[in-house]
C-alpha positions in Angstrom: 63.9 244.8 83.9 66.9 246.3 85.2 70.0 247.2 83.8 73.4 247.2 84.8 75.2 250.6 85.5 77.1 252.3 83.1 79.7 252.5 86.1 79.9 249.3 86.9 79.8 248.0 83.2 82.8 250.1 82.6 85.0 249.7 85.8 88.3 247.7 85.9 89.3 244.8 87.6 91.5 246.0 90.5 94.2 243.7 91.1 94.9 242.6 95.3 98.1 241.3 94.9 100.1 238.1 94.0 98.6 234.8 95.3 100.8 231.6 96.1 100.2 228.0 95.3 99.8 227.2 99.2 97.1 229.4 99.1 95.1 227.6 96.6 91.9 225.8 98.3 92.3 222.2 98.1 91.0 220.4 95.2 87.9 218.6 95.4 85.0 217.4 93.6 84.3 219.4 90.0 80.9 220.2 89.1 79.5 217.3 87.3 81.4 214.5 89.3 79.5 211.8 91.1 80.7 210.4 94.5 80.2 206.4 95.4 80.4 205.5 98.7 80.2 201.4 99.3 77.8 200.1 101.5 79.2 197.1 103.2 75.8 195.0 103.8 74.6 193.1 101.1 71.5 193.8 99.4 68.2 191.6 99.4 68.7 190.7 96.1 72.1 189.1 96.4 71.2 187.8 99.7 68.0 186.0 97.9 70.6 184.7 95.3 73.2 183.0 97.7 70.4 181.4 99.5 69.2 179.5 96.9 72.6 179.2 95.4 73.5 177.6 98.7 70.5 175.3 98.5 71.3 173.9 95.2 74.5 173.0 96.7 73.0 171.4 99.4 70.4 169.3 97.2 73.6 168.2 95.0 75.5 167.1 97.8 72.2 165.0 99.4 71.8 163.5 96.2 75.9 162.5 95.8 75.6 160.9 99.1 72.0 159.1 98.6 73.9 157.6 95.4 77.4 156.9 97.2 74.9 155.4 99.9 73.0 152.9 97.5 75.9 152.3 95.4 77.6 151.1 99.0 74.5 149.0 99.9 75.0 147.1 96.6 78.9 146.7 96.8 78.5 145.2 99.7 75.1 142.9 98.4 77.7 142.1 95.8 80.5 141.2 98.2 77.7 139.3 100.3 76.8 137.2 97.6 80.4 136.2 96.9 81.4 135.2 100.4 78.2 132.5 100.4 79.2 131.4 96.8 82.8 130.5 98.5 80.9 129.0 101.9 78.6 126.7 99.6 81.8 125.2 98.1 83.4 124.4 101.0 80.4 123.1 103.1 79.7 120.9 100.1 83.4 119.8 100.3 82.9 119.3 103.9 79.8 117.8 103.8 80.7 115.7 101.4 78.0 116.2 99.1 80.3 117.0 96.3 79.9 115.5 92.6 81.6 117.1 89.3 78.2 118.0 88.2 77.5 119.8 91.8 81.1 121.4 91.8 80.7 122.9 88.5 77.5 124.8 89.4 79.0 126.1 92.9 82.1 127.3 90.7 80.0 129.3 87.8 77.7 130.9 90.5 81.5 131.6 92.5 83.0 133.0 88.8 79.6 134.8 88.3 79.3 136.8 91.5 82.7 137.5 91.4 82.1 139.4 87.7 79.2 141.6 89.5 81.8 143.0 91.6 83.2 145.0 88.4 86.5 143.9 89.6 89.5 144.1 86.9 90.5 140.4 87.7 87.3 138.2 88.2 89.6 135.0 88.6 91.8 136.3 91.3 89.0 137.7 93.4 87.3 134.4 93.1 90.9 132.2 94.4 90.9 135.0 97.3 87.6 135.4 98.3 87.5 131.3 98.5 91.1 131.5 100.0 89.7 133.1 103.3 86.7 131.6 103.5 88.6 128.1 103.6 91.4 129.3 106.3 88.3 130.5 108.4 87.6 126.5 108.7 89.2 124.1 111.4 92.5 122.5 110.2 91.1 119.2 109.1 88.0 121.0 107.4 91.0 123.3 105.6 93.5 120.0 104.5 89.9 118.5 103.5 88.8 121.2 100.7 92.7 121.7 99.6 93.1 118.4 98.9 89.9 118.2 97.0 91.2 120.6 94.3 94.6 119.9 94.2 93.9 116.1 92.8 94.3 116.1 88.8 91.3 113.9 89.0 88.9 116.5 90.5 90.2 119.2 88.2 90.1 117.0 85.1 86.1 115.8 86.2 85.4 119.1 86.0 86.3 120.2 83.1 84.6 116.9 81.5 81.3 118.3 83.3 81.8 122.1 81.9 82.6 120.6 78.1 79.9 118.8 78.4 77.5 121.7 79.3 79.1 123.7 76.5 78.0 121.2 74.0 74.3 120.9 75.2 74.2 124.7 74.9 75.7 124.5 71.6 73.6 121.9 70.4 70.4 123.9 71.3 71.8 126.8 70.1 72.1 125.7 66.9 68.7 124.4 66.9 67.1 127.5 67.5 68.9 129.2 65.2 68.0 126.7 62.4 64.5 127.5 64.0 65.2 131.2 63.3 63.9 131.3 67.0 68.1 132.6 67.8 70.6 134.6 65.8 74.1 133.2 65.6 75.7 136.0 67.8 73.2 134.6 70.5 74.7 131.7 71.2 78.0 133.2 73.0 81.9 132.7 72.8 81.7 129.3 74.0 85.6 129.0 73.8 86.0 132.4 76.0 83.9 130.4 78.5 85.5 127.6 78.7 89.3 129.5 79.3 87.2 131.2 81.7 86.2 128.6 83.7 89.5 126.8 83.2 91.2 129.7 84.6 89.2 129.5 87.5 89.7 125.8 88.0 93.2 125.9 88.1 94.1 129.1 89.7 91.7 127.3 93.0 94.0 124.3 92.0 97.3 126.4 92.2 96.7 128.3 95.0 95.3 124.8 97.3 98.6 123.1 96.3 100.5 125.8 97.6 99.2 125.6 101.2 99.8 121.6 101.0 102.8 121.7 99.8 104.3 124.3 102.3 103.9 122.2 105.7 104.8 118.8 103.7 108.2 119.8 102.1 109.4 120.7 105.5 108.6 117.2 107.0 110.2 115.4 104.0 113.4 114.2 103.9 116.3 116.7 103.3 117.9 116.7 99.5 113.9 115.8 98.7 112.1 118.8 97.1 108.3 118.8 96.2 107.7 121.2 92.7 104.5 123.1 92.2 102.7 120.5 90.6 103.6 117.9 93.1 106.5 115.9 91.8 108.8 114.6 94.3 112.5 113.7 93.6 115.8 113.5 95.1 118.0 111.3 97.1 118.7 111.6 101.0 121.9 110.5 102.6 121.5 108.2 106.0 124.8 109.0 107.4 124.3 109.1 111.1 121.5 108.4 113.3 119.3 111.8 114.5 120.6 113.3 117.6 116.9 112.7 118.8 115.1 109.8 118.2 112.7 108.8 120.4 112.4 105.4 119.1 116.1 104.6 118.4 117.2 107.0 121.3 119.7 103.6 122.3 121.6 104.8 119.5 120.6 108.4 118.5 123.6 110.1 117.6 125.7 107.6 116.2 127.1 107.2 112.9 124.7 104.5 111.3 126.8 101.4 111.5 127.6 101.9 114.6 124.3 101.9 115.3 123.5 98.9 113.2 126.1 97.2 115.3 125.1 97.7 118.8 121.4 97.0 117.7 122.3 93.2 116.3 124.7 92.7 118.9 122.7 93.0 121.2 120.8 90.1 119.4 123.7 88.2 119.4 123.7 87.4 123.2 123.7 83.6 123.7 120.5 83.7 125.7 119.0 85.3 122.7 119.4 82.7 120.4 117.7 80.0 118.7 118.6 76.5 117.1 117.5 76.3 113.6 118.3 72.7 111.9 121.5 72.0 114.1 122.6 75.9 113.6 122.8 78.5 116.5 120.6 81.7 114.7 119.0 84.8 116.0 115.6 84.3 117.2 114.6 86.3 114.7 115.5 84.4 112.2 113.0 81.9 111.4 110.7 84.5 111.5 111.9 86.5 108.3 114.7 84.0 106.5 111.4 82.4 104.7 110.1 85.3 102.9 113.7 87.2 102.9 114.7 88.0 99.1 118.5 86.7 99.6 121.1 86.0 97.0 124.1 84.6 97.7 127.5 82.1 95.8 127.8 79.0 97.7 129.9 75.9 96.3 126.7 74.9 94.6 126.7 78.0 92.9 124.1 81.0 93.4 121.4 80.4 96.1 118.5 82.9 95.4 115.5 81.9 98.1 113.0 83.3 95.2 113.9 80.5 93.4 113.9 77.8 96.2 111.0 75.2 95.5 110.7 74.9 98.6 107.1 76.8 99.9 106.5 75.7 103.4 108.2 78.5 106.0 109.8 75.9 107.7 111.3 73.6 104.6 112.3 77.2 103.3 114.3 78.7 106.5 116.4 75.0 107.0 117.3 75.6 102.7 118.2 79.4 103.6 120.7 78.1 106.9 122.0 75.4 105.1 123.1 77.7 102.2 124.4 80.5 104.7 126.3 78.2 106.6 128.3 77.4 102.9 128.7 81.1 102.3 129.8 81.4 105.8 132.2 78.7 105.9 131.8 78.4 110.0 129.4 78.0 112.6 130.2 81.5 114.2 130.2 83.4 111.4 127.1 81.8 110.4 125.3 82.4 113.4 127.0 86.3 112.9 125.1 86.7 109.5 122.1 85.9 110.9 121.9 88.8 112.7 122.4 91.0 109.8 119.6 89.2 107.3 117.2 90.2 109.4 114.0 92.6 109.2 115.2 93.9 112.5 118.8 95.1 110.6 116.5 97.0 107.9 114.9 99.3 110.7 117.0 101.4 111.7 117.9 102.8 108.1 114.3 104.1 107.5 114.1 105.4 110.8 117.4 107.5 110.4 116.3 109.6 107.6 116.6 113.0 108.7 115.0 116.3 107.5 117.0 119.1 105.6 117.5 120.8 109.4 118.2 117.3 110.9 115.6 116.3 112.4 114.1 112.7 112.5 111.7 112.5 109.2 109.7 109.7 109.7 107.2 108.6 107.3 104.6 105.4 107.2 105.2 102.9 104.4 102.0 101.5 103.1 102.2 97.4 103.2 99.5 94.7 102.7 97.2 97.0 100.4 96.9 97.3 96.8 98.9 100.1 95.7 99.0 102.6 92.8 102.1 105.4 92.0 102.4 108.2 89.6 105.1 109.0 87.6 106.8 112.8 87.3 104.3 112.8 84.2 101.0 112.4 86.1 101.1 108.4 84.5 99.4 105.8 87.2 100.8 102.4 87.5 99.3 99.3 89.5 102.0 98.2 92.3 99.8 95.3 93.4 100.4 94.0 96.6 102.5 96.7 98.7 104.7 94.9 101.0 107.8 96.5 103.2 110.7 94.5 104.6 109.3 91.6 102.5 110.7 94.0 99.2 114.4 94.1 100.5 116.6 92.5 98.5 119.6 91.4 100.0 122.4 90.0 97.5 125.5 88.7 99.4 128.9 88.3 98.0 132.9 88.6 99.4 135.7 91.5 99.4 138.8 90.4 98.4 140.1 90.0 101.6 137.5 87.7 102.6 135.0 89.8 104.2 131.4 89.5 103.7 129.2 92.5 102.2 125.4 92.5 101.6 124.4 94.9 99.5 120.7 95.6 99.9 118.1 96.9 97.0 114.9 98.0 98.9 111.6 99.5 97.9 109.1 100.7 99.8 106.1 103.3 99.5 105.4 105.9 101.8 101.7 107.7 102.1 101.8 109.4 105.2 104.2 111.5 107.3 104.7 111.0 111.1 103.8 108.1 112.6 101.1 106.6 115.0 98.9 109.3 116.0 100.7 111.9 114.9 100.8 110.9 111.1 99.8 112.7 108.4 98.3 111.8 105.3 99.9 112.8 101.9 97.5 114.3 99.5 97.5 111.9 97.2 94.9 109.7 95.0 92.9 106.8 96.1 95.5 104.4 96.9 98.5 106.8 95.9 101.6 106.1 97.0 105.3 107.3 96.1 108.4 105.5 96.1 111.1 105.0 98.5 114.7 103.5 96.7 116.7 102.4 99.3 120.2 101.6 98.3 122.8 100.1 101.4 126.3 98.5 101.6 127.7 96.7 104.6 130.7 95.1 105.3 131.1 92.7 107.6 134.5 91.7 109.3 135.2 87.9 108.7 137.6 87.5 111.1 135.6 88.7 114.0 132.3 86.7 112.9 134.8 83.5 113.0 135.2 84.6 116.4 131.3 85.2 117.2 131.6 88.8 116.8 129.9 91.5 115.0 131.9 94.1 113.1 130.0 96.2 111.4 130.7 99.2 108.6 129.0 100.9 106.2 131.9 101.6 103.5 129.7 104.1 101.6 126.6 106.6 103.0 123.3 104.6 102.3 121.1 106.5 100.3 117.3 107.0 99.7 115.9 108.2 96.2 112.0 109.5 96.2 110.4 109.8 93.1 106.5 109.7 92.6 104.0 112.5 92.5 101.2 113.9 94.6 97.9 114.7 94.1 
């Protein structure tokens, strides 16, 4: 082994001179330090791992959308099921296979699919769903199946039927839990079912009522309003004639006893008259003095033909001249009056009603039918025998100055709007009517009926008072 020098062993460092910092090498690694570099692809691993990471994603979203899909499919089963519950109701409206017993099934299978939607208002989707399937129908299919549940009776029949099937259930529920065939919480809130099924019964009820009511209140009579429930009240003012009115256009416009006026004067032309019993009348006259409801002070005293014994048409008109001609004290003025006691006078009062926007609200007054009217409180009452002119009352008496007024009472009882072929029914029960309170003063001028004339006023707005209610 060999050895160092002595030489070398003993020598000294020589110094070469001072050394700057610039001339220090750059500093680098040290010995024991590790250098990473990065490699930028990925490795197999990781790219094994996002593949099936990206696969699981892919099986979640499939199976998100396979559920979305079915859940869809069955929504829409759902909605399906509710849109033929609403068509069977109003085909068996339509169809008029419709009993209390058959409604109330339609209406439970209508509430029931209407649950399986997992709406948050059952009721309301029911009323909608059968709302549009109803204003799909033609107009008169539409008015048809509206009408049906907007009548108190059809409403009230049902609820008899569904009481009636609560019992049964009752009844047999009880049974079979006496049977120990059923516990007691088996048998099911039987009240809950009932508001239930009320609820449904009248929101349908509310909502038909509403679509009636609409298109009717406009066609009514202005200062006449229709409520929610169908009561009708108010009182309309005949002031003037419409500006249009096709079937009084001789005298559209005018005030009304103007247009009275220059209706019966026109009757008053001397080749329009007639001789009854010696006295120069209208010829309309001895058509309607018989079965006129007239009151009226003669020297006798008070002449009311209601209480005339007198039954045969012809006995009956020569009483009612006779008495006139004492009220009238002359042949002219006599003759004068005739023209105002008249059917014909009564005609175009009715016919001037006018809607709230002025236009000509005609209605058709039911006459020689039984009759039946409800009060505001739902209350029917037998009218009997309608009649129209026939219900006039006509009481006559003097001013102080001599002239003559008749003041007319008059009830009649509309159930349709329109007339002719252009009327329209009012929704309202089997022989239904409301009631028409007419209430009209005129004066006429003594002088001028001395003379043969007709002079006509109205001192006071005649007036018309509804009352009654629909459905």
């Amino acid at each position: 082994m060999s050895s160092i020098g002595s030489s070398f062993r003993n020598s000294q460092v020589q110094s070469s001179g001072s050394l700057s910092l610039e001339q220090l090498p750059p500093e680098g690694p040290k010995l024991g330090d590790r250098q990473v570099t990065t490699n930028n692809k990925p490795s197999i691993g990781r790219s094994i791992l996002n593949f099936f990471s990206g696969i699981g994603d892919k099986i979640t979203s499939l199976k998100d959308r396979v559920v979305n899909y079915f859940a869809e499919k069955s929504a829409a089963r759902k909605e399906a099921a509710l849109g033929r519950a609403a068509d069977n109701i109003a085909n068996a409206i339509v169809q008029g296979n419709v009993t209390p017993k058959k409604m109330t099934s339609l209406l439970n299978e209508l509430q029931s699919c209407a649950k399986k939607t997992g709406t948050d208002d059952p009721t309301g989707k029911a009323v909608s769903t059968l709302r549009e399937k109803v204003s799909a129908l033609p107009p008169e299919q539409q008015k048809a199946v509206r009408t049906h549940f907007a009548m108190d009776d059809n409403s009230a029949g049902l609820m008899r039927e569904f009481d009636s099937r609560v019992e049964k259930h009752d009844q047999m529920m009880q049974g079979l839990e006496e049977m120990g065939l059923a516990g007691e919480g088996d048998r099911g809130d039987s009240v809950k079912a009932r508001q239930n099924f009320k609820g449904l019964v009248d929101g349908i009820q509310h909502d038909c009522r509403q679509y009636l009511i609409g298109p009717l209140q406009e066609k009514m009579p202005g200062g006449v309003t229709i409520s929610d429930n169908g009561v009708v009240t108010g009182t309309s003012t005949i002031s003037q004639v419409p500006d249009v009115a096709p079937n009084l256009a001789e005298i559209q416009g005018m005030s009304i006893g103007d247009g009275v006026k220059a209706i019966m004067s026109d009757a008053l032309k001397p080749e329009r008259l007639t001789d009854l019993g010696g006295q120069k009348v209208i010829t309309q006259a001895p058509k309607d003095f018989f079965r006129m409801d007239l009151e009226m002070p003669t020297s006798q005293g008070t002449f009311k033909t209601r209480d005339d014994p007198e039954t045969g048409e012809a006995e009956r008109n020569l009483t009612v001249v006779q008495n006139l001609r004492d009220y009238a004290g002359s042949d002219n003025a006599t003759t004068v009056l005739s023209s105002v006691l008249v059917q014909t006078t009564l005609r175009p009062f009715h016919d001037s009603i006018a809607t709230e926007g002025g236009d000509q609200a005609l209605l058709t007054f039911a006459a020689k039918r039984e009759g039946s009217y409800k009060d505001d409180q739902g209350v029917s009452h037998d009218l009997g025998l309608l009649t129209n002119y026939g219900g006039a009352k006509l009481k006559l008496d003097k001013m102080e100055n001599g002239d003559f007024r008749v003041k007319v009472s008059w009830t009649m009882y509309p159930d349709h709007v329109g007339r002719g072929f252009a009327k329209e029914s009012m929704p309202l029960s089997e022989g239904g009517v409301l009631k028409s309170e007419f209430s009209i003063e005129m004066v006429v001028d003594k002088a001028a009926a001395d003379r043969g004339e007709l002079v006509l006023t109205c001192p006071t707005d005649p007036t018309v008072t509804f009352s009654g209610k629909l459905f």
